[in-house]
C-alpha positions as CSV (number, residue, x, y, z in Angstrom):
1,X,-7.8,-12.9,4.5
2,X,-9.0,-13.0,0.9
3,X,-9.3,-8.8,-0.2
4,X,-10.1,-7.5,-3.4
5,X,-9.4,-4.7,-4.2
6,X,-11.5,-2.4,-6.9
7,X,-10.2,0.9,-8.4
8,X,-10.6,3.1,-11.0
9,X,-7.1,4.1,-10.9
10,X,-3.8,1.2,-10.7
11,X,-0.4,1.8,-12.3
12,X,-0.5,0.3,-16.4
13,X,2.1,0.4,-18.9
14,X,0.3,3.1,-20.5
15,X,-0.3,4.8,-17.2
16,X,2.6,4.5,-14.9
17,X,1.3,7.7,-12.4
18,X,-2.3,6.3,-12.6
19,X,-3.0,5.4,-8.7
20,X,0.4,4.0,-7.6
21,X,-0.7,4.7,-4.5
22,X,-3.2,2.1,-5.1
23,X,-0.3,-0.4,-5.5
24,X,1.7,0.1,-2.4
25,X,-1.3,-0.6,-0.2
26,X,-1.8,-3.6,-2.5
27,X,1.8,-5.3,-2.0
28,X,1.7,-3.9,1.9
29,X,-0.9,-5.9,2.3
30,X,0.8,-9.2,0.3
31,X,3.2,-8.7,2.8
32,X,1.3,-9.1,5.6
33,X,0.1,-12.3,4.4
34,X,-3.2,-11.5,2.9
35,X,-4.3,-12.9,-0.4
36,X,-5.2,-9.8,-2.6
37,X,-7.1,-9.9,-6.0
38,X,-7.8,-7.1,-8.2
39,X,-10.3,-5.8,-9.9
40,X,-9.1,-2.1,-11.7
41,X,-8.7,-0.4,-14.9
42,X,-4.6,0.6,-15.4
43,X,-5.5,2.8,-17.9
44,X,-7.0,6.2,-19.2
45,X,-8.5,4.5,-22.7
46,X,-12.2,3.6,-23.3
47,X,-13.9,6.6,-22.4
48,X,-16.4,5.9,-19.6
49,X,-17.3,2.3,-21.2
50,X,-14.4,1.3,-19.6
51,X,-16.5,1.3,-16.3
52,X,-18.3,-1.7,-17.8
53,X,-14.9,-3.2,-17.8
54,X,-14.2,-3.0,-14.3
55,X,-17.7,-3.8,-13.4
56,X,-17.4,-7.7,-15.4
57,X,-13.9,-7.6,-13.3
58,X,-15.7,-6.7,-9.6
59,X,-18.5,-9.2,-10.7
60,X,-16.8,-12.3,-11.5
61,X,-13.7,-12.4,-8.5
62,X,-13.5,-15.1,-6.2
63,X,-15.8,-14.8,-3.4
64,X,-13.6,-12.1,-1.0
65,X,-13.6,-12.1,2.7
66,X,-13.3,-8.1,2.1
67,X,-14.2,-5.2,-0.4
68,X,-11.7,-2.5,-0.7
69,X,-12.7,0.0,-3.1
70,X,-10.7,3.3,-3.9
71,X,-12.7,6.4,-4.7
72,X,-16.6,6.5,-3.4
73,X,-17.8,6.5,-7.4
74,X,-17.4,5.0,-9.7
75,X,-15.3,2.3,-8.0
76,X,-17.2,2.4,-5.0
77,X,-20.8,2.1,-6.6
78,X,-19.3,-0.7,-8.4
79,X,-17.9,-2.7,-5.4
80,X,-21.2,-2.3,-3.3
81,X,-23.7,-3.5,-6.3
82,X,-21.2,-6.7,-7.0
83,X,-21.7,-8.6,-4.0
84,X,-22.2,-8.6,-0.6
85,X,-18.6,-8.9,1.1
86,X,-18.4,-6.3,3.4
87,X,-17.1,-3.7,1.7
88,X,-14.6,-0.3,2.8
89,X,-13.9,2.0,0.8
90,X,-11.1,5.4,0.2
91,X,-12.4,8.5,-0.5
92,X,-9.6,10.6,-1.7
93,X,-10.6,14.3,-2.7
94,X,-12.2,15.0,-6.2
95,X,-14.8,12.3,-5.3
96,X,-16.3,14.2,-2.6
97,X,-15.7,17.1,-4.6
98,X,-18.1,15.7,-7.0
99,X,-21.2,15.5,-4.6
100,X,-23.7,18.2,-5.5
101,X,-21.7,19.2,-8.6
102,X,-22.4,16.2,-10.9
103,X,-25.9,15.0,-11.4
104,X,-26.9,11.7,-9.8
105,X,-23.4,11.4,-8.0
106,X,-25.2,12.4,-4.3
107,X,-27.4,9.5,-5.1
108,X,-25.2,7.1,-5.8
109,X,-22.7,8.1,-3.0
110,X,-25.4,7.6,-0.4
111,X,-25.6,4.1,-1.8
112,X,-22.4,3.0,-1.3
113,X,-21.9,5.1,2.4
114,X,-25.2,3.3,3.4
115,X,-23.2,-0.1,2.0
116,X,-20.0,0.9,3.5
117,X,-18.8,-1.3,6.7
118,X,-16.0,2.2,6.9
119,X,-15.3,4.7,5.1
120,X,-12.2,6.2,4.7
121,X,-11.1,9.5,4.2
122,X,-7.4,10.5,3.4
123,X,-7.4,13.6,5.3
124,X,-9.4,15.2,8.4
125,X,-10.3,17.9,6.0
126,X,-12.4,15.5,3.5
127,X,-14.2,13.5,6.0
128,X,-15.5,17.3,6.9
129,X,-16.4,17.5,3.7
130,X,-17.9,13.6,2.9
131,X,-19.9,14.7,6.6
132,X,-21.4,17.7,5.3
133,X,-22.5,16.7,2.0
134,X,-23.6,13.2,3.1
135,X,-24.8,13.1,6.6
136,X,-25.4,9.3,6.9
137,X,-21.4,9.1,6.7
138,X,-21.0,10.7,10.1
139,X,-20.3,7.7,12.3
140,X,-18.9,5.5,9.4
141,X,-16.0,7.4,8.8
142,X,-12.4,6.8,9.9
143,X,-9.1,9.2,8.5
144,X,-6.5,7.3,7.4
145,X,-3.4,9.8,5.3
146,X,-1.9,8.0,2.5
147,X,1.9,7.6,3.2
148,X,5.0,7.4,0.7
149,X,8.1,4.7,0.3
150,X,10.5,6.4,2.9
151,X,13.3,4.3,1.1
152,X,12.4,6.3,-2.1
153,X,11.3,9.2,-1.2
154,X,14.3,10.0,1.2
155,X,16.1,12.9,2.3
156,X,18.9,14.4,-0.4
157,X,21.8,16.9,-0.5
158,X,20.5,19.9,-2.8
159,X,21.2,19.1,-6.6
160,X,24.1,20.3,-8.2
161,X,23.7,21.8,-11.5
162,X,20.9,24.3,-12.7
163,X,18.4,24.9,-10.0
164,X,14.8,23.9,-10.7
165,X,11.5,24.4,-9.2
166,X,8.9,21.3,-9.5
167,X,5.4,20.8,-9.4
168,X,4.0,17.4,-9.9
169,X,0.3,16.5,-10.1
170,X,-2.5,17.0,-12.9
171,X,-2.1,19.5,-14.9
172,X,-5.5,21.1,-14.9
173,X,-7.6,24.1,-13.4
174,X,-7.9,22.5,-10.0
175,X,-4.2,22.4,-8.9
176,X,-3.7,26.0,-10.5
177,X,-0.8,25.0,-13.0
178,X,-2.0,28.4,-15.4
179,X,-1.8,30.4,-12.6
180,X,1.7,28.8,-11.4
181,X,3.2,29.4,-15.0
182,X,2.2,32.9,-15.3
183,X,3.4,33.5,-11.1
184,X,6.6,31.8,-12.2
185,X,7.0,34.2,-15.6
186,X,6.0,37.2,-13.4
187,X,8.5,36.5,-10.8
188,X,11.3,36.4,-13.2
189,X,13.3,33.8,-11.6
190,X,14.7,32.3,-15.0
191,X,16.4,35.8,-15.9
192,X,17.6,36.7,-11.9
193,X,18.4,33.1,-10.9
194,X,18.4,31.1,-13.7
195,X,15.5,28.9,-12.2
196,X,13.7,26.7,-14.6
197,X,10.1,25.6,-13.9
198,X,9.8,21.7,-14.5
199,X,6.0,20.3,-14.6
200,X,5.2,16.6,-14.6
201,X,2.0,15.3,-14.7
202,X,-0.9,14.2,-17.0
203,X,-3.3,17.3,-19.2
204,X,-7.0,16.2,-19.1
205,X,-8.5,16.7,-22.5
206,X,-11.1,19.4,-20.7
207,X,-8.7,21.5,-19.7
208,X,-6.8,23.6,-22.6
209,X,-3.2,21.7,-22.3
210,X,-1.3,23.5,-20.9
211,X,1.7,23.0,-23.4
212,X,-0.1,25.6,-24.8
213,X,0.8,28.4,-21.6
214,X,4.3,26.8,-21.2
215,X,5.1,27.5,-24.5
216,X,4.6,31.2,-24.2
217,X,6.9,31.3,-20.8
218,X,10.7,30.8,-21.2
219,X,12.0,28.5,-18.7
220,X,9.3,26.2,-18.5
221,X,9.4,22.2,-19.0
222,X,6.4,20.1,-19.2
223,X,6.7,16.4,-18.6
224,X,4.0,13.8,-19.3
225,X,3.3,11.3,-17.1
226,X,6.6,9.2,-15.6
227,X,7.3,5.9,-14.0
228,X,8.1,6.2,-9.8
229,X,11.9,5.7,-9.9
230,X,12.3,8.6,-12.5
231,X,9.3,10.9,-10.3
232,X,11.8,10.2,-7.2
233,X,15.0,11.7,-9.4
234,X,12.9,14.8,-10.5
235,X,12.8,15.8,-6.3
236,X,16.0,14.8,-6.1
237,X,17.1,17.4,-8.7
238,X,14.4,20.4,-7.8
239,X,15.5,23.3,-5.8
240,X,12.0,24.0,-3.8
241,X,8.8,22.3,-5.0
242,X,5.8,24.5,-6.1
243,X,1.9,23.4,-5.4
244,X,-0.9,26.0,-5.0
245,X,-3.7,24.4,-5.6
246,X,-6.9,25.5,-5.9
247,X,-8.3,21.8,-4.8
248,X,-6.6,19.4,-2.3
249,X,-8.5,16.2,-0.8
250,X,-4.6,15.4,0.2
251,X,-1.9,16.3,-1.5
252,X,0.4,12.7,-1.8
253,X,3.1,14.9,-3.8
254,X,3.6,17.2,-1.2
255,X,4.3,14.3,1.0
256,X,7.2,12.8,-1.3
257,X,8.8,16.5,-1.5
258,X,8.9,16.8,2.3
259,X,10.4,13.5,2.5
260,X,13.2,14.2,0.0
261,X,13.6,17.3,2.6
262,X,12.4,19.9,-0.3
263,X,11.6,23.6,0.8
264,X,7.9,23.7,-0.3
265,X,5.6,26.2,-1.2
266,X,2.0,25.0,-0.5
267,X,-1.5,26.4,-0.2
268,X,-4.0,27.7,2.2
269,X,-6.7,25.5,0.2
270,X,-8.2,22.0,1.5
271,X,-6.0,19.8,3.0
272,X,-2.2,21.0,2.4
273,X,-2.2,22.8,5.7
274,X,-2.7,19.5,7.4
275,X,-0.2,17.7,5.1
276,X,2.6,20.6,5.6
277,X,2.9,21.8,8.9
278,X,5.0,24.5,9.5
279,X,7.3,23.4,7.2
280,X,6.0,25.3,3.8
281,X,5.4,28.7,2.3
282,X,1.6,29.0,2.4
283,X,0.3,31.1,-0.6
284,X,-3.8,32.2,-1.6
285,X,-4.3,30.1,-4.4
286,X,-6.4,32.6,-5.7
287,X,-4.4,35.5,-5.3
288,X,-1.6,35.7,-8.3
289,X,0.2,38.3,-6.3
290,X,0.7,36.3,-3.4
291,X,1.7,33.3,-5.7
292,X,4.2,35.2,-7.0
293,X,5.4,36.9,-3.4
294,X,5.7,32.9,-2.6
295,X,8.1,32.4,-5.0
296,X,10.0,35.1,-4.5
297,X,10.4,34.2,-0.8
298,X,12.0,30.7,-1.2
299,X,14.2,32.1,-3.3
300,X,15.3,34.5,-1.0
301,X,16.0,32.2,2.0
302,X,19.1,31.4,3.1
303,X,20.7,28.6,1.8
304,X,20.8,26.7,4.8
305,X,16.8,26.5,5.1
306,X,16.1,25.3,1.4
307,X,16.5,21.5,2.6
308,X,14.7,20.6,5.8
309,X,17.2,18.2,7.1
């Protein structure tokens, strides 16, 4: 089968975190024999002209036996007005989000679900959400949860060496980083355990950068974006990893730390309830105090319950 794959968001040199999740469906499905083509932008350069970009690319592919586009719009919108394959695409979380809270998105979404053979959502809780605000999905949607690279993401020994928590993700207002900085400065785990606070992930330019917090907190080490092997070392060497966020369509990181065997501490928001089980410390992303009560409680667990393995 001839598939080609659209997306806003595929791994560049530039932009090594930007939808690698996007590549591993691509080479699973090389390996099942399919002949894949792509059509995607690997970096975050060129503004939103770089839409037009990826529209020429979506345009001018070989004629596919299949559409697979990732995110309902832009990518989406793009891959339904370029041809007429028959065309599936991913919904992963801030693109439902999006519908209702950005002018002439609900219109456009409609579009493509009304083009859509499927749609897929990443988690039970966003297909709720894609069904809500877009009642023609109902009946076209199918949940499919992203996976990781269990020979990557593996079960490890706890690090030797300065204990660290992690949080991985953007580092923005939706996945509450602010709020985890000032938690993990309240908390004072640096002074009573000597726990550091290590962030990697990318700062959108609308969100105050929050180098600009860390700075201010002792303890705390922000990391740009970084290629997979070195993301995979970083839960290797993190003592519990941290993620209250405030938004969650998903939550792919949460994934990889529970697959390293990583106590976690989660959130009550979105999906991360259906992502974690039992197997995390559930805090109110809105409440600071419980945030910081989270923290407190991994580090108060017995040793023998900080790696689930």
């Amino acid at each position: 089968m001839r598939i080609l794959i659209v997306s806003q968001m595929y791994p560049g040199p530039t932009a090594p975190d930007l939808g690698p999740f996007v590549a591993q469906m691509e080479n699973a499905l090389r390996e099942r024999g399919n002949e894949v083509e792509l059509a995607v932008l690997d970096t975050r350069a060129g503004g939103k002209l770089r839409y037009l970009t990826l529209a020429r690319r979506a345009a001018t592919a070989r004629r596919p036996d299949v559409v697979w586009a990732h995110f309902l719009v832009p990518s989406g919108l793009i891959a339904a007005l370029a041809g007429r394959a028959p065309l599936v695409v991913t919904a992963h979380g801030r693109d439902v989000r999006n519908v209702g809270e950005i002018p002439g998105v609900a219109a456009a979404t409609r579009l493509v679900v009304r083009r859509a053979a499927t749609v897929v959502c990443v988690s039970d809780y966003l297909r709720r959400e894609l069904e809500t605000r877009i009642p023609a999905a109902r009946g076209k949607t199918e949940v499919v949860s992203s996976g990781v690279d269990r020979e990557r993401f593996a079960v490890t020994p706890p690090p030797d060496g300065p204990p660290r928590f992690l949080c991985v993700g953007s580092l923005d207002e939706r996945k509450n980083v602010a709020g985890l900085v000032r938690a993990y400065h309240e908390a004072g785990l640096l002074a009573s355990h000597g726990l550091r606070l290590r962030l990697i992930g990318y700062s959108h330019d609308a969100f105050h950068p929050i180098r600009k917090v860390a700075d201010k907190v002792p303890g705390v080490d922000v990391v740009g974006f970084t290629s997979p092997g070195e993301l995979a070392a970083a839960y290797r060497d993190c003592y519990a990893f941290v993620y209250p966020s405030r938004l969650e369509g998903f939550g792919l990181p949460l994934l990889e730390a529970m697959d390293h065997g990583c106590l976690c501490l989660s959130t009550i928001c979105g999906a991360s309830p259906e992502v974690s089980g039992d197997t995390a410390v559930y805090v109110n992303p809105y409440d600071f105090g419980d945030i910081v009560r989270g923290l407190r409680r991994l580090v108060d667990m017995p040793a023998g319950e900080r790696r689930r393995l």
